[in-house]
C-alpha positions in Angstrom: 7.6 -15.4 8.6 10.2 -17.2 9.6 13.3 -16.3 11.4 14.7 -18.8 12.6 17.9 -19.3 11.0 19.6 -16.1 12.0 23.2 -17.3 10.8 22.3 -16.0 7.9 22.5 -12.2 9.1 26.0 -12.7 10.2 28.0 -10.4 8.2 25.0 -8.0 7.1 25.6 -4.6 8.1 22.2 -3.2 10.2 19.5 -2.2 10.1 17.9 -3.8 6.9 14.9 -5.4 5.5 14.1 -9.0 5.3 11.9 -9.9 2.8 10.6 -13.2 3.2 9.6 -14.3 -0.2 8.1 -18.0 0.5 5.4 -15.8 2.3 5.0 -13.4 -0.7 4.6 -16.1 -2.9 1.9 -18.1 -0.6 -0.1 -14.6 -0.1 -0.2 -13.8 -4.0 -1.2 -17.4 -4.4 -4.0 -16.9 -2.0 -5.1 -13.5 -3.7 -5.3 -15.6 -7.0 -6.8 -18.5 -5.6 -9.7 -15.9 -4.2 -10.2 -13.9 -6.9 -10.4 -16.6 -9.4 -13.7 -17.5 -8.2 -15.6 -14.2 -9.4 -15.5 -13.2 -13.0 -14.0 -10.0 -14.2 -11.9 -9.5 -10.6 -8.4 -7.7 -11.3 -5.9 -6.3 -8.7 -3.8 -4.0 -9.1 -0.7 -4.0 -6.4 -0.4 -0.4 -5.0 3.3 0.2 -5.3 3.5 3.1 -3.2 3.7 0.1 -0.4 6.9 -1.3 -0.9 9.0 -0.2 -4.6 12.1 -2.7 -3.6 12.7 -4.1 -7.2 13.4 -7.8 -5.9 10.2 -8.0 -4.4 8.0 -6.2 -7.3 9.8 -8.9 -9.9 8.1 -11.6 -7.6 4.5 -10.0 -7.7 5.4 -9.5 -11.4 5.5 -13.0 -11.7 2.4 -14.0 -9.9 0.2 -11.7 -13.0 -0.3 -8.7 -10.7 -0.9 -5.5 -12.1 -0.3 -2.2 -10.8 -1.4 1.1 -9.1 1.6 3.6 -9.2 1.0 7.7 -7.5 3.9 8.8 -9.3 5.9 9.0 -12.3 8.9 7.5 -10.5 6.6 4.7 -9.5 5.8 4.1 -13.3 9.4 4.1 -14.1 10.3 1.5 -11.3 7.5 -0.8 -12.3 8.6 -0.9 -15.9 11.9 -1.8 -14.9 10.7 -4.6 -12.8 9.3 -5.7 -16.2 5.3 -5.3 -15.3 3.4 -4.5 -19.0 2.6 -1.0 -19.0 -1.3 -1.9 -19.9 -1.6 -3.6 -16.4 -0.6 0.1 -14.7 -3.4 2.4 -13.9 -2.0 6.1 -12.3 -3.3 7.7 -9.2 -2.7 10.9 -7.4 -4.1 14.1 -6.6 -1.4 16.0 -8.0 0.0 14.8 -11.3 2.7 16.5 -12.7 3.0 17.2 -16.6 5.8 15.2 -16.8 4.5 12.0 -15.2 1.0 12.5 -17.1 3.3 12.4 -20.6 5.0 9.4 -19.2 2.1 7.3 -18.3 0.7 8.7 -21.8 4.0 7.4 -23.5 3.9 4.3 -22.4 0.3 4.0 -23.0 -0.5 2.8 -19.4 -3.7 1.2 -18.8 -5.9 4.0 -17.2 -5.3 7.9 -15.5 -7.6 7.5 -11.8 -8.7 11.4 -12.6 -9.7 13.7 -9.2 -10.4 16.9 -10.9 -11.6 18.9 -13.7 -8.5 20.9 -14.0 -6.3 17.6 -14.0 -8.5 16.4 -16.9 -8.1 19.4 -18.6 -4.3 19.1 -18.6 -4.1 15.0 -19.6 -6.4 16.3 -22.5 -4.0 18.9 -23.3 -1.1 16.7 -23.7 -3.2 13.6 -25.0 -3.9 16.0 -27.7 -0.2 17.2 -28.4 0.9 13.9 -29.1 -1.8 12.5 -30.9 -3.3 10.1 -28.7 -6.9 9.0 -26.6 -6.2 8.4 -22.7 -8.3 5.7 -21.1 -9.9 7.4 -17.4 -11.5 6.7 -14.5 -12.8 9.5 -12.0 -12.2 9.1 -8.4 -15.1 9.1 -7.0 -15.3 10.5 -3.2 -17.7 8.7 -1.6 -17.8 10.3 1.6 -18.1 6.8 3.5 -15.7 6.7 6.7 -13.1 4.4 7.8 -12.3 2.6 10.8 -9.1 3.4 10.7 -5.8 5.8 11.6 -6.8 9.6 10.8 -3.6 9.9 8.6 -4.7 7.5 6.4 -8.5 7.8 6.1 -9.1 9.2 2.4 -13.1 8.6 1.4 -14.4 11.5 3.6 -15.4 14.8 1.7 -13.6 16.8 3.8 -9.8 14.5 2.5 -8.3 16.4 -0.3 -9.0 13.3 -2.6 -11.2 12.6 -5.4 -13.9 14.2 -6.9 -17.7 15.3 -4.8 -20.5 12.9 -5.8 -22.8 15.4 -6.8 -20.3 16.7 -9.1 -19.9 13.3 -10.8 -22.2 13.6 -14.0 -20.5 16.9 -14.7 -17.3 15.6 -14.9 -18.2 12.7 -16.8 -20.1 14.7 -19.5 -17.5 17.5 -19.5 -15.0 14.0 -20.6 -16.8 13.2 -23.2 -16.6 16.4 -24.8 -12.8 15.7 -25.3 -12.6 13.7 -28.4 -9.0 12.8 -27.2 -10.1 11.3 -23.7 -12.5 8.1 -23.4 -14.3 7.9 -20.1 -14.3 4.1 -18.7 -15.4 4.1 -15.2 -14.8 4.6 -12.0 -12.6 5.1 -8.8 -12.8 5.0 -5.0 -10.7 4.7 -1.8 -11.8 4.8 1.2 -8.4 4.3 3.2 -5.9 2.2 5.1 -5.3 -0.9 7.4 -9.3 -1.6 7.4 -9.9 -4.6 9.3 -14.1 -4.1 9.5 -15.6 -5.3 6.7 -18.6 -3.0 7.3 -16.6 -0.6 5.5 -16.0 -2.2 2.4 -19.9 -3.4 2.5 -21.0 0.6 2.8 -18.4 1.4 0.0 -20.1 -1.4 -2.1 -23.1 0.2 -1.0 -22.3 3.9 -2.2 -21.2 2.8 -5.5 -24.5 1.2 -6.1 -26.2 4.5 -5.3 -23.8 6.3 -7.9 -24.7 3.9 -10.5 -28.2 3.7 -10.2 -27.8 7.7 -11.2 -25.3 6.7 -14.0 -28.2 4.3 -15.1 -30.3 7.0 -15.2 -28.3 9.0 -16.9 -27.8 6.9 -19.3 -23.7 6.9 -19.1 -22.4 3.6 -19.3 -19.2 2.0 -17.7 -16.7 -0.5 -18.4 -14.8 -0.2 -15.0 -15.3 0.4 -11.2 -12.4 0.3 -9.3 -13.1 0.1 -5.3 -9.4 0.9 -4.5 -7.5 -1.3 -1.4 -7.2 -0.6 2.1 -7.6 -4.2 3.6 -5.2 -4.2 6.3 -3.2 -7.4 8.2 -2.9 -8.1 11.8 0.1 -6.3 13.4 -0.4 -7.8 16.4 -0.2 -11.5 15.6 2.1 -11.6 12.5 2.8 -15.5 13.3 -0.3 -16.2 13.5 -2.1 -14.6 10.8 1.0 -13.9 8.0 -1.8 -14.0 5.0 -4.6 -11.1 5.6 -8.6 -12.5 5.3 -8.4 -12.0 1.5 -11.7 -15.0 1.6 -13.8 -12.5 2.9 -12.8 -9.2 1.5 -13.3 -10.5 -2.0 -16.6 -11.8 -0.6 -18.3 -8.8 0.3 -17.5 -7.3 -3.0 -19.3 -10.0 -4.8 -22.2 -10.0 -2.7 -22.8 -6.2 -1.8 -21.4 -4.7 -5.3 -24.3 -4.6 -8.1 -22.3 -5.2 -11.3 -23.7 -4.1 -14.5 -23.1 -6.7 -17.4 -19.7 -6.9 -18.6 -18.2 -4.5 -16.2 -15.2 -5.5 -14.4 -14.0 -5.0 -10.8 -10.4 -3.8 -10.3 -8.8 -3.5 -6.7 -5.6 -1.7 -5.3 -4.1 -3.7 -2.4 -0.9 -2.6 -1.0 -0.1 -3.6 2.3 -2.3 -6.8 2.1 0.4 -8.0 -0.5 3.6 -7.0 1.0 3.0 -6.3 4.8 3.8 -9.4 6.5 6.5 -10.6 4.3 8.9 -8.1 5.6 10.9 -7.3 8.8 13.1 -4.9 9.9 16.2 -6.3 11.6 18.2 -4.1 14.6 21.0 -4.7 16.1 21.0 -3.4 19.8 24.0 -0.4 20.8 23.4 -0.4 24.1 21.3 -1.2 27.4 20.5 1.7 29.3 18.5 2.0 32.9 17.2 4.7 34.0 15.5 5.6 37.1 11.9 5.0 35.9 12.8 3.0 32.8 14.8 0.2 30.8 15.8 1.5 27.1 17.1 -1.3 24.5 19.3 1.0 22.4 19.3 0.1 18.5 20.8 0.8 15.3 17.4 1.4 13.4 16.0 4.9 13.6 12.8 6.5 12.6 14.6 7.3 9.2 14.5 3.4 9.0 10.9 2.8 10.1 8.9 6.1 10.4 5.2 4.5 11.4 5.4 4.7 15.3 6.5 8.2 15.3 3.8 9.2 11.8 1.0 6.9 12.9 1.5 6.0 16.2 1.8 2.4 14.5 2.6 -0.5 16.9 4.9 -3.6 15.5 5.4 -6.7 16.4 9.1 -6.8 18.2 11.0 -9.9 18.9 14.4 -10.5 20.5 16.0 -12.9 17.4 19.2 -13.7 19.9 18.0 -14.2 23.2 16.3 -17.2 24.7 16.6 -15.5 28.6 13.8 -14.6 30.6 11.6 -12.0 29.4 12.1 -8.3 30.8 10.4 -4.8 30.1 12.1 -2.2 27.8 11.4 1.0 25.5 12.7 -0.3 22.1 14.4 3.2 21.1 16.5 4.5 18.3 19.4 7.1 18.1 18.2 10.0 16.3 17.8 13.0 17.7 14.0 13.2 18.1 12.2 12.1 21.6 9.5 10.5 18.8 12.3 7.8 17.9 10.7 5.2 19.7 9.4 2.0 18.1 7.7 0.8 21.3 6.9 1.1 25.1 7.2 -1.1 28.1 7.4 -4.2 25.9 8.4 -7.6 27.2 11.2 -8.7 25.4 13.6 -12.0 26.3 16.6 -10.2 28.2 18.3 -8.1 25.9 22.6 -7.8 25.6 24.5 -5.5 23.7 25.1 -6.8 20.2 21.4 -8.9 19.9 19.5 -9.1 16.8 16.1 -7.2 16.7 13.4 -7.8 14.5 10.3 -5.4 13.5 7.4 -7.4 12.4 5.0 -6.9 9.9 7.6 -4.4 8.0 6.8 -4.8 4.6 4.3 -2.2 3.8 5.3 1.2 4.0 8.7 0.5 6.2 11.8 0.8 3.6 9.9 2.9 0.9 9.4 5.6 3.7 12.9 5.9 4.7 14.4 9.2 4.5 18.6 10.2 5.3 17.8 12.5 8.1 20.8 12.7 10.2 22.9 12.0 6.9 21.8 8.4 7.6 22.0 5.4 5.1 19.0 4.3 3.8 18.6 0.6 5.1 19.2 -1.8 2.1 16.4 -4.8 1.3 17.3 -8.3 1.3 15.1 -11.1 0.1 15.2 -14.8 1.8 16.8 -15.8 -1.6 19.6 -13.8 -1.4 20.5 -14.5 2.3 
């Protein structure tokens, strides 16, 4: 990512996100270049990572489609100008309205997780006359190397539906003359680094179509969700994720059936490394047992240390001095506004520009005005 020309910050009020779209473009490039090489591969960018409308319109461009959890997700995509058949709609708890928008617009495919949500997109598919394309979200009860928060394939997460009550809900479907049953769903979670996970995912779904097989139930689609994660730790180093390999174990793990296609849902992996939060710094403060670097951007701004426990990348932008320790601290009212601990940063002065690494993903879409805050406003590297 580069940050090297910090002239052009002068002016901008902080905090706000950088988006760095030369990086975008090279990491969409890369997931095209990788996915070209297997027949039937299709991702789908989860929006729920990062909705800023400058940097969907770039992923609109680069063929993308897209995996929206809400109806104002739908409504934010179409504005960005992505086709509604590239959308396919998640989420545990659809409302009625959102299920007759994505029906409206005659979205790709509902991801299903329950009986009773079936029930109700039959209902309305019904009233207005039309047949809804599904999948059924499959959980697979396969774990995740990953944060707690954001672990979703176990049977115990609220997600999905149980594997040994998939061939009900399947057969229950295609009792509805108004609902066609195409395949199906899975995600396993978040920031995955281990392929071993995605290999015992492939793994599971095999299982569940061998019984499908059996069952003689056909299927057009399996969807094996996202969760590839990107290396917070060394942003500079490794700004596109190991898209080579993930697309890799698919293809050689996953048993396809003839003319079934794979779709994916990567979120962060598309948008993580692209952005940064930039800080300006209020104050220096020493204490008796610590050195704070006071700054502008709050957890309102970036929630992930204080949710996750989420380290970033932090980098003095201002200050080639020698390096000292600091707690990188915001100013709301909360003793969990604290992006880091005894960091090393060069020597930081009042008035010095801060950047958060590795922002892109599930930093601006997560802010929130508590405190009566601003929300922080996105910038792309064509603008400034």
């Amino acid at each position: 990512m580069d940050l090297t020309n910090t002239n052009r910050f002068q002016g901008i009020r902080t905090p706000f996100y950088y988006y760095d779209t030369a990086l975008l473009r090279q990491t969409l490039d890369t997931i095209n270049e990788e996915t070209s090489k297997y027949e039937g591969y299709h991702v789908h960018y989860a929006v729920k990572a990062n909705a800023n409308l400058k940097v969907l319109k770039v992923i609109n461009e680069a063929g993308l489609g897209i995996d929206c959890v809400s109806g104002g997700e739908i409504k934010q995509v179409l504005k960005a100008g992505f086709p509604a058949n590239k959308i396919v709609f998640a989420g545990v708890g659809k409302s009625d309205w959102e299920i007759e928008l994505g029906i409206d617009n005659d979205i790709f495919c509902f991801n299903v997780e329950s009986i009773p949500e079936l029930e109700v997109i039959n209902e309305i598919a019904v009233r207005k006359g039309k047949t809804v394309d599904v999948c059924f979200r499959i959980n697979p009860n396969v774990g995740a190397h990953t944060h707690a928060n954001i672990t979703t394939g176990l049977a115990e997460n609220k997600f999905g539906i149980a594997m040994e009550d998939m061939l009900t809900v399947i057969h229950t479907a295609q009792q509805y003359p108004n609902i066609r049953f195409k395949g199906l769903h899975f995600h396993i979670g978040s920031q995955i680094l281990e392929m071993d996970d995605f290999i015992a995912l492939a793994k599971r779904i095999n299982e569940l179509q061998d019984q499908l097989e059996a069952a003689d139930i056909k299927t057009e689609i399996i969807n094996v969700g996202g969760g590839l994660g990107i290396d917070y730790a060394n942003p500079q180093q490794n700004p596109v994720p190991d898209f080579k390999s993930y697309f890799e174990v698919y293809n050689k793990y996953l048993k396809l059936r003839p003319g079934q296609s794979v779709h994916f849902e990567l979120g962060r992996a598309v948008v993580g490394q692209c952005g940064a939060l930039i800080t300006r710094v209020n104050y220096v403060k020493k204490g008796s047992v610590k050195q704070f670097a006071i700054v502008d951007a709050g957890m309102t701004d970036l929630i992930r240390p204080a949710l996750y426990d989420a380290h970033h990348k932090i980098v003095n932008l201002t200050s080639d001095l020698a390096e000292e320790t600091y707690d990188v601290v915001g100013p709301i009212c909360e003793s969990s506004d604290v992006f880091d601990k005894d960091i090393r940063l060069n020597t930081v002065r009042r008035g010095d520009l801060i950047a958060m690494l590795s922002a892109g993903a599930y930093g601006e879409i997560m802010a929130s005005g508590y405190n009566c805050r601003k929300l922080p406003v996105g910038y792309t590297s064509e603008e400034l």
